[in-house]
N, C-alpha and C positions, 0 to 999 in steps of 0.2 A: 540849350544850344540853338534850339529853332529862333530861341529871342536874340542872342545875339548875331546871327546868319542876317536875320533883320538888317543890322547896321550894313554892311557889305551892301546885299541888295536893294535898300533905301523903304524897305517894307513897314521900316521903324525908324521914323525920320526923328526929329528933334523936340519934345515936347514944349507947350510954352508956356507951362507950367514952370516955373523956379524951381520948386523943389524937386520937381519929375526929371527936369532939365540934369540937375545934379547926378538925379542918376545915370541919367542917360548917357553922361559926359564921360562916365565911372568906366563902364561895359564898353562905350563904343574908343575910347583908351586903350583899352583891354584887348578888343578886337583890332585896333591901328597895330600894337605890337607885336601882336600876331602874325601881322603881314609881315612889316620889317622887319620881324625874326626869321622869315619863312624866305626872303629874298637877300640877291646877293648883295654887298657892300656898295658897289658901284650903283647899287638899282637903288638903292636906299635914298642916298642921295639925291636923288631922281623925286624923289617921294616924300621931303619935306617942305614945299611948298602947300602941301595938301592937307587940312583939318579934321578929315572928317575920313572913317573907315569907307563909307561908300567914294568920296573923291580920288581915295588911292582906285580903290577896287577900278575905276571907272578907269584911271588912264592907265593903269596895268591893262587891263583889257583891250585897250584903244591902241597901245605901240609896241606889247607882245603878242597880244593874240592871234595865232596865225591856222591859217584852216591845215586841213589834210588830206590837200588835194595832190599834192608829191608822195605822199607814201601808200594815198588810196593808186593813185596810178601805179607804183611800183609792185604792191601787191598785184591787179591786174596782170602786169606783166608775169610775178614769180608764176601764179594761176594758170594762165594760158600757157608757158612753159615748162610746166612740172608734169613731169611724168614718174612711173613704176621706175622703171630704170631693173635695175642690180638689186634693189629692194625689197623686202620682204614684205608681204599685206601689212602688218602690224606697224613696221617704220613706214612704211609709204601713207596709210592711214594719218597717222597721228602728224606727221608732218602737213597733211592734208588739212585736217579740219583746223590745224593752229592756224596757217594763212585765209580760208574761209574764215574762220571766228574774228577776225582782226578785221579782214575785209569787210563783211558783214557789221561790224561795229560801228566801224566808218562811216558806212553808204546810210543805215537805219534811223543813227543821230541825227540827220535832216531829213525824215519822214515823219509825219504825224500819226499818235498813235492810230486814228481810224482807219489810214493808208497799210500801215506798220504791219496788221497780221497777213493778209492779201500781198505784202512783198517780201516776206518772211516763206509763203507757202511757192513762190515763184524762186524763190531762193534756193530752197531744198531739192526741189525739181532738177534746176540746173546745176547744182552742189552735186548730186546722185549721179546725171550722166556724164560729166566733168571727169570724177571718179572713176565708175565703169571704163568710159572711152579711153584713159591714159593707164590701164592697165598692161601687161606686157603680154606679147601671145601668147603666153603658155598659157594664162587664161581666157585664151579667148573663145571657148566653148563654154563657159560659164559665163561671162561678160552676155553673149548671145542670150543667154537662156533666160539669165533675170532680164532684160533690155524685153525679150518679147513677151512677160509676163503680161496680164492684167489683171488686176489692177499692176502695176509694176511697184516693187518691193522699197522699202523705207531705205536710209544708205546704211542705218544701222542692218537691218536685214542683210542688205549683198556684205557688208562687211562680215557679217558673222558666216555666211554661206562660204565665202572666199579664201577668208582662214581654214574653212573644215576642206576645201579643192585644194588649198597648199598645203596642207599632210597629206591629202589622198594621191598629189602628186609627188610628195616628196618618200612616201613610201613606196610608190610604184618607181621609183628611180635608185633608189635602193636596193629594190627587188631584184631591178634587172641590171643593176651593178654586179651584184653578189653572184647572178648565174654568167657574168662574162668571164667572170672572176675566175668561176669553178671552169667556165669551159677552158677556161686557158691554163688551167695548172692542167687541167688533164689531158690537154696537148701536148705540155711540153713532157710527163709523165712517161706519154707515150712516144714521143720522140727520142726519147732516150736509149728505146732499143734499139734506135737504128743505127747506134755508132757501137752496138755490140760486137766482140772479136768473135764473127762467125767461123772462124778456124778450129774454132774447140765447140762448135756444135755439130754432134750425129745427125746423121736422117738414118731415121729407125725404119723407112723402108729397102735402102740401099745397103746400111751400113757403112756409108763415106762420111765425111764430114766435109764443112766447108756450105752446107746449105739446107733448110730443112724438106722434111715428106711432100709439102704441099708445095714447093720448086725443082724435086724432082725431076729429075727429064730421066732414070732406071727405075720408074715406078716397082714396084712386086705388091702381090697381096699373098699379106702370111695367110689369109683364110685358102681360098681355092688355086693358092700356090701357079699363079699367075703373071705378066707382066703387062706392065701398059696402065695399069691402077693398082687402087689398092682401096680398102677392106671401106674406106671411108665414100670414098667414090662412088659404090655397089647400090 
């Protein structure tokens, strides 16, 4: 496969040997048809003028090839614009690093390797606080805490820390769902008594009805057979 990739990039031009020549004619055929298999009908045509695998290769290059400086720029824009939102760490995550990893593709393909890990380590830097800083407030007491770390934490780190603050918040919200919950059935519980038919309740210090011992206004106490209180009062 490296030999015939030759033909294409011109690394294996045309021998001037006869007999090498033969061969050569065989494979770089072989590799022509490859292209015009691989392009549309209309491009095809385009592409018989030209004898030779590298001739095609060269003006496919020459009047398709076009950079990705519109979808490097678009991405910028999704980047600088995304944020947590309504999001969960997990979806906001992975939606995160697929525009990063795409971006990053982009920008690195014109960097040389020696430049390459030096803008890769400049990358991750600003990937991490990108991150952090578009989280939503509810975490923003954890956003704080890794930011003033030092050394300050991989992205992988704040992402694993971030998931274990969204259960620890999502059970404290839980928590305190379930006691407003309970406070409120045992309001309305006790609410109930007050549309009670006080007409059929005694007051066992009077003997009347119509109200109980502790709204009394004819207090008595059955102990020291008294008036004015009664036994609870003492």
């Amino acid at each position: 496969m490296a030999e015939l990739w030759g033909h294409i990039d011109g690394t294996t031009p045309a021998p001037a040997d006869a007999t090498k020549l033969a061969e050569w004619k065989i494979k770089d055929a072989r590799v022509m048809s490859w292209i015009t298999g691989s392009c549309d009908s209309k491009i095809v045509l385009n592409l018989c003028p030209y004898r030779s695998a590298q001739t095609m290769r060269e003006y496919l290059k020459k009047v398709y090839n076009q950079t990705n400086s519109a979808r490097r720029f678009q991405l910028e824009c999704e980047i600088v614009d995304y944020t947590q939102g309504s999001l969960s760490i997990q979806d906001y995550y992975s939606r995160f690093q697929n525009l990063w990893v795409e971006f990053s593709d982009i920008v690195c393909a014109a960097v040389s390797k020696v430049s390459l890990a030096d803008v890769l380590v400049v990358y991750e830097i600003s990937k991490r606080d990108q991150f952090l800083m578009k989280l939503r407030s509810d975490f923003e007491n954890a956003h704080s805490n890794l930011m003033n770390r030092h050394p300050p934490p991989t992205l992988d780190v704040c992402f694993s820390e971030l998931l274990r603050e969204e259960q620890r918040l999502l059970t404290q919200t839980t928590l305190e769902q379930e006691k407003m919950n309970t406070t409120h059935m045992a309001f309305s519980v006790h609410g109930k008594s007050k549309g009670k038919d006080m007409s059929k309740v005694q007051c066992f210090s009077c003997k009347n009805y119509g109200h109980i011992a502790a709204n009394c206004t004819q207090k008595f106490c059955n102990y020291c057979k008294k008036h004015g209180h009664i036994i609870k009062d003492v």
